[in-house]
C-alpha positions as CSV (number, residue, x, y, z in Angstrom):
1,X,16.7,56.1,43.9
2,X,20.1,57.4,43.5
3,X,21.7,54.1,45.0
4,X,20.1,52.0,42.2
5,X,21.5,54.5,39.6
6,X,24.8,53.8,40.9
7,X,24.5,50.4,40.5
8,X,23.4,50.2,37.2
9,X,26.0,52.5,36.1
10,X,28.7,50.5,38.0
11,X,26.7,47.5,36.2
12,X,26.9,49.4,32.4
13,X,30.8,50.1,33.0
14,X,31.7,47.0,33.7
15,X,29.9,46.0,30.8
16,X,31.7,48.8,28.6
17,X,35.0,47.5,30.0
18,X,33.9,43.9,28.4
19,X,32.9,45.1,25.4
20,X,35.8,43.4,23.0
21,X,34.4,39.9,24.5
22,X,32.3,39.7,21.4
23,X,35.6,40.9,19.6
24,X,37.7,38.5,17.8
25,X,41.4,40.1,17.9
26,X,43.9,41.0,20.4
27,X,42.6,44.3,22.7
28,X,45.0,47.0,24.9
29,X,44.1,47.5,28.4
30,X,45.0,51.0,30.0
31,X,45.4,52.6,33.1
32,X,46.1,56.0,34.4
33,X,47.1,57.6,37.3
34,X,46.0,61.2,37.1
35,X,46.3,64.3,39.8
36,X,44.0,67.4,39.2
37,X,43.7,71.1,40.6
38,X,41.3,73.7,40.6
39,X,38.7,75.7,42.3
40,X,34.6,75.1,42.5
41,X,32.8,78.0,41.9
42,X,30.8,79.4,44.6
43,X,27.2,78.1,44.3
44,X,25.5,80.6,46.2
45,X,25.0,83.4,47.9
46,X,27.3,83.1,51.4
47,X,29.3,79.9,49.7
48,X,31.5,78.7,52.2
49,X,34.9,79.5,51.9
50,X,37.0,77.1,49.9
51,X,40.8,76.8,49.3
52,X,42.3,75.1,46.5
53,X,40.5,71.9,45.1
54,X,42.2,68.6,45.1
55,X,41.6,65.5,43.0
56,X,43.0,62.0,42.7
57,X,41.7,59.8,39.6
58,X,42.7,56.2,39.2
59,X,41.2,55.0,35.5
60,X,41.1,51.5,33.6
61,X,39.7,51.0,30.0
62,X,40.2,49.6,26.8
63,X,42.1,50.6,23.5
64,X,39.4,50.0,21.3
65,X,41.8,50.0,18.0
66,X,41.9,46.3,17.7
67,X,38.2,45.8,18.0
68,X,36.5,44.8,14.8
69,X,33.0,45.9,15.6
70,X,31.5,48.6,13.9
71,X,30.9,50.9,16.1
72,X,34.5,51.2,16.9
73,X,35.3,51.8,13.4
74,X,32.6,54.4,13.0
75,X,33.9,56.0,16.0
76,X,37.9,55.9,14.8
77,X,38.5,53.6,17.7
78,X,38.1,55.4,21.0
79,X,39.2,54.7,24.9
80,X,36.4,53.3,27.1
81,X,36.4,52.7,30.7
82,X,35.9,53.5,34.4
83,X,37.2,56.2,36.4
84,X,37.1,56.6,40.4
85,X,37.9,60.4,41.7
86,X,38.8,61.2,45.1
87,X,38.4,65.1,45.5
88,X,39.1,67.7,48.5
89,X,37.2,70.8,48.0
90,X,39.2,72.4,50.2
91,X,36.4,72.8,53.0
92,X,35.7,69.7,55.0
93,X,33.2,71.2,57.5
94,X,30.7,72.5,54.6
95,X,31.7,70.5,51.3
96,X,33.8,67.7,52.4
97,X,34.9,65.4,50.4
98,X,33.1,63.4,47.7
99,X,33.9,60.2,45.8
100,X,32.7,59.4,42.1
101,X,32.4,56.6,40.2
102,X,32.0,57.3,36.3
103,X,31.9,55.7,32.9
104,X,33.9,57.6,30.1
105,X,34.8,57.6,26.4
106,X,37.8,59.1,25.4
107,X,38.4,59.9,21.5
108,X,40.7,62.0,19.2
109,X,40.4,64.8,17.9
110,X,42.7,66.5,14.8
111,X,44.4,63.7,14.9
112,X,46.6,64.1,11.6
113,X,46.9,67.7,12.4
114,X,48.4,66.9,16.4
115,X,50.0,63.9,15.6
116,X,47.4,61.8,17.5
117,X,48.1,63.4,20.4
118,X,44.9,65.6,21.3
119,X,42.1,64.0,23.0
120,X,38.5,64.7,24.3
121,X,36.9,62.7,27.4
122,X,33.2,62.8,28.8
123,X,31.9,60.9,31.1
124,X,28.3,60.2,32.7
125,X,28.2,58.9,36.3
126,X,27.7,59.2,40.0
127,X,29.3,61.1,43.4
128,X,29.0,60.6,47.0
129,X,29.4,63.2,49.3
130,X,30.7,63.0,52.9
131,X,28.8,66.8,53.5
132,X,25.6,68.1,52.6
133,X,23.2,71.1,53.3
134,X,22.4,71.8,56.5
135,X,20.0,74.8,56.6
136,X,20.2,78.4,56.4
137,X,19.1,81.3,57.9
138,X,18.1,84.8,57.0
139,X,17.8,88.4,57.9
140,X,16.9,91.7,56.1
141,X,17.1,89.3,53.2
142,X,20.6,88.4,53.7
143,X,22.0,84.7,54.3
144,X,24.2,85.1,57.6
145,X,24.7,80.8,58.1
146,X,27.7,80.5,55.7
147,X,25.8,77.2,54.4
148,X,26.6,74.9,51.0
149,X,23.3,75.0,49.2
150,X,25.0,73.4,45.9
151,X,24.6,69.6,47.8
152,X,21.2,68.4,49.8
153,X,21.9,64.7,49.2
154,X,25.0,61.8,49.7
155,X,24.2,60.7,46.7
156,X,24.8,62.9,42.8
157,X,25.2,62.7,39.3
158,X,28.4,63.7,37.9
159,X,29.5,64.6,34.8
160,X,32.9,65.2,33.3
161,X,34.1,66.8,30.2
162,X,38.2,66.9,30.0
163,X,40.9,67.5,27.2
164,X,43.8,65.8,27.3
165,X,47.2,66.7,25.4
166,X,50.0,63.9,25.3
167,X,53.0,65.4,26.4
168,X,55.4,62.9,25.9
169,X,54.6,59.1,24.6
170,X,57.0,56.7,25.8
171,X,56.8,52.6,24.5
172,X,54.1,51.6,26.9
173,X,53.2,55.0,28.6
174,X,51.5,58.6,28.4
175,X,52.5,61.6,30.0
176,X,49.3,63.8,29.6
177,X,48.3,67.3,30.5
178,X,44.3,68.0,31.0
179,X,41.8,70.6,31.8
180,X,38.2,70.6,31.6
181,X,35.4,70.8,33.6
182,X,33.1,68.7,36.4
183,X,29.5,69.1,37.4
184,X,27.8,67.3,40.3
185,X,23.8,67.4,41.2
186,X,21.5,65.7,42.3
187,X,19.1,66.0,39.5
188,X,16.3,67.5,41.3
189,X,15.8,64.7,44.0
190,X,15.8,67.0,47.0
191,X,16.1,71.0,47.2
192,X,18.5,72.8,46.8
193,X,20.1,71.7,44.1
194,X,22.3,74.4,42.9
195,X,25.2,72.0,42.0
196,X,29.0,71.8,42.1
197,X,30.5,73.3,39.1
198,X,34.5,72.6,39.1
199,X,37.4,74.0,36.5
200,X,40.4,71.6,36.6
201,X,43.8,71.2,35.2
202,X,45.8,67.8,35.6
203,X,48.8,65.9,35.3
204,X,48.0,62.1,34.7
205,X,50.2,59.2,33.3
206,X,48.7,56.1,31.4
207,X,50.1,52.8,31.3
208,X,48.9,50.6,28.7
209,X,49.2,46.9,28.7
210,X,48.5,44.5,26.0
211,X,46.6,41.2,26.7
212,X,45.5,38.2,23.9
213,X,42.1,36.0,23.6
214,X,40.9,34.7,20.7
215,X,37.0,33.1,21.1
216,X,36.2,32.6,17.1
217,X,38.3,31.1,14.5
218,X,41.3,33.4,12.2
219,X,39.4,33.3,9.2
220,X,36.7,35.2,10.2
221,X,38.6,38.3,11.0
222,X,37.5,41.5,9.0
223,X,39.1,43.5,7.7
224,X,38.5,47.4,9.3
225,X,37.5,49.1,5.7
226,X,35.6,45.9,5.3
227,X,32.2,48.2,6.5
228,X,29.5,49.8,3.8
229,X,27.4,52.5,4.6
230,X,23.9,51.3,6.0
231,X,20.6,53.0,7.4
232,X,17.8,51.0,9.1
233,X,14.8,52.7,10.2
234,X,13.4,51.9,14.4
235,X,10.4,52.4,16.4
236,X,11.0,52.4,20.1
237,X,8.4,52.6,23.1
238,X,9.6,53.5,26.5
239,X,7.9,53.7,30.3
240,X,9.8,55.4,33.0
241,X,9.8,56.2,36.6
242,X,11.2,59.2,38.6
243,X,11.4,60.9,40.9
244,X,11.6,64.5,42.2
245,X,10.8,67.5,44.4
246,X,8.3,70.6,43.9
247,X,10.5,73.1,46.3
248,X,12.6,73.3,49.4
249,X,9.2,74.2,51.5
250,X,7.6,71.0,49.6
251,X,10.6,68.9,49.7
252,X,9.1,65.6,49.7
253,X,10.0,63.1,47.1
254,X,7.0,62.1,44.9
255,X,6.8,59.8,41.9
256,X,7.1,61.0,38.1
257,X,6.0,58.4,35.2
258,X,6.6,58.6,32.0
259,X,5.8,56.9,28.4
260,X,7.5,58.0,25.0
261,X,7.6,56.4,21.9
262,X,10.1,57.7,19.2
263,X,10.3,57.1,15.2
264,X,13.7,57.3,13.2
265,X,17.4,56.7,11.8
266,X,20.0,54.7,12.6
267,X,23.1,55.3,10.6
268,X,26.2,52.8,10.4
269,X,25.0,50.7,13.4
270,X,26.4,53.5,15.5
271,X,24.3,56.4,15.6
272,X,20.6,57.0,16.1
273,X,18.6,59.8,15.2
274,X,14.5,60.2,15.7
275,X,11.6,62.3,16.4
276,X,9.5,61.4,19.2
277,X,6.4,62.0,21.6
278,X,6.3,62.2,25.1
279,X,3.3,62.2,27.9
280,X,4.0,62.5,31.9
281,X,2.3,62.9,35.2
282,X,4.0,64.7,38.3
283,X,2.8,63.3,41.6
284,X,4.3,66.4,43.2
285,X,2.1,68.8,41.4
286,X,-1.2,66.3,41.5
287,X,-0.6,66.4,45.7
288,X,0.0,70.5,45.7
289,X,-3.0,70.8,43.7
290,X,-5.3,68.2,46.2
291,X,-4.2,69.5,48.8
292,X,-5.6,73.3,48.3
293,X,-2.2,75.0,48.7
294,X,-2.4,79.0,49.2
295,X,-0.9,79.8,45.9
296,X,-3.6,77.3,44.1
297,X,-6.4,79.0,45.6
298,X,-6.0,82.8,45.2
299,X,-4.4,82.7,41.4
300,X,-5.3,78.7,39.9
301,X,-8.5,77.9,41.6
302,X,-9.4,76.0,38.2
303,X,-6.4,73.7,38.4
304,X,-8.8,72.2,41.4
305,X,-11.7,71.2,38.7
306,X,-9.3,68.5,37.4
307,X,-6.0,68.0,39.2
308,X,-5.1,65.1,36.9
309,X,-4.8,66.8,33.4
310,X,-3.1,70.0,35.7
311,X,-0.3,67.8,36.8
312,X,0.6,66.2,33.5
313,X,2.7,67.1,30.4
314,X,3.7,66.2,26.8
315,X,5.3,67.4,24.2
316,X,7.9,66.1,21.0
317,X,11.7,65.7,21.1
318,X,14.8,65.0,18.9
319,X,16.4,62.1,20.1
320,X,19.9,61.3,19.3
321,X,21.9,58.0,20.3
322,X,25.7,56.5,20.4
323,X,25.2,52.7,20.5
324,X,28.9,51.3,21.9
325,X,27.5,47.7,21.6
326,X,25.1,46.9,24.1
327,X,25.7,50.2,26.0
328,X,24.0,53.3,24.4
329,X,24.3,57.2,25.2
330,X,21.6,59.1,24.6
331,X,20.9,62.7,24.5
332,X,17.8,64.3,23.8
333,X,16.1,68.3,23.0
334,X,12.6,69.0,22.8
335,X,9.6,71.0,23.2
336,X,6.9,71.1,26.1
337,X,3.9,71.5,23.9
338,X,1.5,71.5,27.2
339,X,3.5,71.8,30.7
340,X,0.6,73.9,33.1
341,X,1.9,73.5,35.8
342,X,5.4,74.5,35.7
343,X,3.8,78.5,36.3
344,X,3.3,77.4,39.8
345,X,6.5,75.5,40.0
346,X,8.5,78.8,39.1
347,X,7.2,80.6,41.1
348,X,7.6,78.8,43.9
349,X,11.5,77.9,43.2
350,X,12.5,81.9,41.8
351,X,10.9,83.3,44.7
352,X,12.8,84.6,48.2
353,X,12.1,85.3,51.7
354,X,11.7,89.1,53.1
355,X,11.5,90.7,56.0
356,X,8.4,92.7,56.1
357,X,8.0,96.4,58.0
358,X,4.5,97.3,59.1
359,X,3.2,100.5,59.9
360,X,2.7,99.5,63.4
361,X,6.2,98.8,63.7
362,X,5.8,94.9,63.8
363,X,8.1,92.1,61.0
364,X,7.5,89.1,59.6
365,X,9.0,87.4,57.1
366,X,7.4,86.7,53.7
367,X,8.0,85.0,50.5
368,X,8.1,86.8,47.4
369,X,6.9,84.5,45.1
370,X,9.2,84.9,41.4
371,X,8.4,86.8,38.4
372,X,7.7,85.0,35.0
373,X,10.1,86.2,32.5
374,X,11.9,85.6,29.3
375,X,13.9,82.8,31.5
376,X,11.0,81.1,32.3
377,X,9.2,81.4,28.9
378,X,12.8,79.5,27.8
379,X,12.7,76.9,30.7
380,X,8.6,76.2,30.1
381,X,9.5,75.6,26.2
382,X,12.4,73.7,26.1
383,X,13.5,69.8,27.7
384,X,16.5,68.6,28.2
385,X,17.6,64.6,28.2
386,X,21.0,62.9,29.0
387,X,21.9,59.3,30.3
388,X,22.7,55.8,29.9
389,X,21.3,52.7,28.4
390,X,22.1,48.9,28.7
391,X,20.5,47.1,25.9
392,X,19.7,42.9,26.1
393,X,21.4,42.1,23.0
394,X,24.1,44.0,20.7
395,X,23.8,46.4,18.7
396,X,26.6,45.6,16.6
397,X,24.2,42.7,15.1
398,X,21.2,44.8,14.3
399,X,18.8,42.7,16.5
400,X,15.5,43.1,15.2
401,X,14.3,43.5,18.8
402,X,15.4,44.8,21.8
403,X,15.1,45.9,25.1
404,X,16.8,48.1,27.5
405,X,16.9,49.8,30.5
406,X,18.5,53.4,31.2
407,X,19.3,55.6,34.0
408,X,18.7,59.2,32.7
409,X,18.0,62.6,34.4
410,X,15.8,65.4,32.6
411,X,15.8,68.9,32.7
412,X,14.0,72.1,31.3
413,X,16.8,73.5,29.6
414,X,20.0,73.2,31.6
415,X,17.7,73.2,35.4
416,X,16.8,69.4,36.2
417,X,13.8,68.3,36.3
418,X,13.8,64.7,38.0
419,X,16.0,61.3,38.0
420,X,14.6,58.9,35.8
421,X,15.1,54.9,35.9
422,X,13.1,53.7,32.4
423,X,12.7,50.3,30.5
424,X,11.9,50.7,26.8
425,X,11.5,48.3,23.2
426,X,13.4,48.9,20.0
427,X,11.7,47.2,16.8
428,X,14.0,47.7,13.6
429,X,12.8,47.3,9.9
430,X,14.0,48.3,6.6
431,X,18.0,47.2,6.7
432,X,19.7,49.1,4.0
433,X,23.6,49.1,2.9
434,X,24.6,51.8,0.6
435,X,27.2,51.5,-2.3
């Protein structure tokens, strides 16, 4: 599952990268050379050891300032491109080293105030690790394997949120100064999952190189304050596979499907806004429940009477959308109206392992199953949704159809939920420019 999601978003980048092919003007083509440092915060309980944390980032992009589509324009013409990081966590034998491949946008910010030199980059892509968790044991409740319990799989998402500060600008280069931050996870695919959470600083230089096409005739340039205000109402339907795990005791990967439909706004050709409804089925919980687990028997024995409508969910979300021509970046934040299960699930995940005294002198080691609290009431209520979408046709012409498909992972709150791979329908109606 995770190798297909690397795929596509190798496939969206490169798509991102060609973006300007339905431009009609001359583009800029960067790259950058960048070195970071930093730590990654320990994960665990009994993190391994590491020493200082290495990175090496080679990027190519785009300038987008010469690009006549709207989107651009709405966005005050950002960077877009590719970044692969080569990073040394400074603990081969229980972290390794990782590689990551990631798509990024790379904006402005108080640009008349810093001289347009102040700049924010995010990014939304993938990591493979050369180390990975290996197991763990325990005693009087304390870990005593000095294990990495933040990576259980090769494969992760990563994502990347960096400022930048131009140091000095020279005719065709940058010398930039960054820090920022780097997550990596695996969104729930396999347990643990704690995640690698990094805080970097950089050095980095960019190189930007100018290159000329022109694929429609002079006259039908633009001009860039050529664009009116518009809003154009959508309907979109969506079905989705993912997948996930229930815990590290039920570690299996089972299947999670999903349809949604959402109803809204979309401003300027660039930005989407909408309400929506969402229902889902967990295979993990359905097979927990079938299969008469201990914890379904003594405290849910009604879950039993139908393990269907048990293992299910729905609720309603805001959904919110970037459309950069035929890629879009979506996030979502809702509410889990009806989500049953997810007591079980809590429980089972919160919980630890205990050795147990008897009065006869004998020990064996339990599980302490976890406590529902405020943190769970929070995680229960709330759904989280970030990825990446590649639509058929662009954006930037306000197709009355389309169709897409996205690579996104969901969470309740900021704790993922599953890895999601989803195809979906937009129908747009009611075109309006404003004066």
């Amino acid at each position: 599952m995770t190798n297909k999601i690397s795929c596509f978003l190798l496939f969206i980048t490169c798509t991102v990268l060609a973006q300007q092919k339905d431009s009609i003007v001359p583009f800029k083509h960067f790259a950058t050379a960048e070195f970071l440092l930093g730590k990654t915060q320990d994960a665990n309980s009994g993190f391994p050891d590491t020493k200082l944390q290495k990175s090496f980032t080679i990027s190519i992009g785009n300038h987008q300032d010469d690009n006549y589509q709207e989107w651009a324009y709405r966005l005050r013409y950002p960077k877009t491109g590719l970044a692969f990081t080569i990073t040394d966590y400074g603990n081969k034998e229980y972290i390794g080293y990782s590689a990551t491949l990631m798509p990024f946008l790379e904006y402005g910010v108080l640009k008349k105030l810093l001289n347009n030199r102040f700049n924010m980059n995010v990014g939304v892509g993938a990591s493979y690790f050369t180390q990975e968790y290996k197991g763990v044991t325990f005693s009087n409740n304390n870990i005593i394997e000095n294990n990495n319990r933040a990576i259980s799989t090769r494969f992760t998402w990563a994502f990347k949120a960096f400022f930048y500060y131009d140091v000095y600008k020279e005719k065709n280069a940058n010398w930039r100064l960054g820090t920022g931050y780097f997550h990596q996870s695996n969104g729930h695919t396999k347990l643990p999952n704690q995640g690698l959470n990094s805080f970097l600083f950089s050095v980095s230089r960019q190189s930007n190189h100018n290159f000329k096409y022109r694929d429609k005739p002079v006259e039908n340039e633009l001009p860039k304050d050529n664009y009116k205000k518009s809003i154009q109402s959508y309907f979109t339907i969506r079905s989705g596979f993912g997948v996930n795990v229930l815990s590290e005791v039920f570690n299996d990967k089972k299947g999670v499907y999903t349809i949604a439909a959402s109803y809204g706004k979309i401003l300027n050709k660039t930005f989407k806004i909408g309400l929506g409804f969402y229902y889902r089925y967990y295979d993990s919980f359905n097979t927990y429940i079938e299969n008469g687990e201990e914890l379904i028997v003594e405290e849910y024995p009604h879950f039993q009477e139908n393990s269907f409508k048990y293992s299910t969910s729905y609720g309603v979300f805001v959904s919110s959308e970037i459309y950069l021509g035929h890629i879009g970046i979506e996030a979502d934040l809702g509410y889990n109206i009806y989500k049953p299960f997810y007591e079980v699930e809590w429980k089972l995940n919160q919980g630890f392992y205990w050795d147990a005294t008897y009065e006869d002198g004998t020990t064996e080691t339990v599980y302490i199953l976890g406590e529902l609290n405020s943190k769970y009431e929070l995680k229960r209520a709330i759904l989280a949704r970030l990825g990446l979408k590649y639509y058929l046709f662009n954006n930037n012409d306000s197709p009355k159809s389309n169709v897409f498909i996205a690579a996104t992972i969901n969470a309740n709150l900021g704790q993922a939920d599953f890895t999601e791979l989803s195809i979906g329908y937009v129908h747009r109606f009611q075109f309006k420019e404003k004066k």
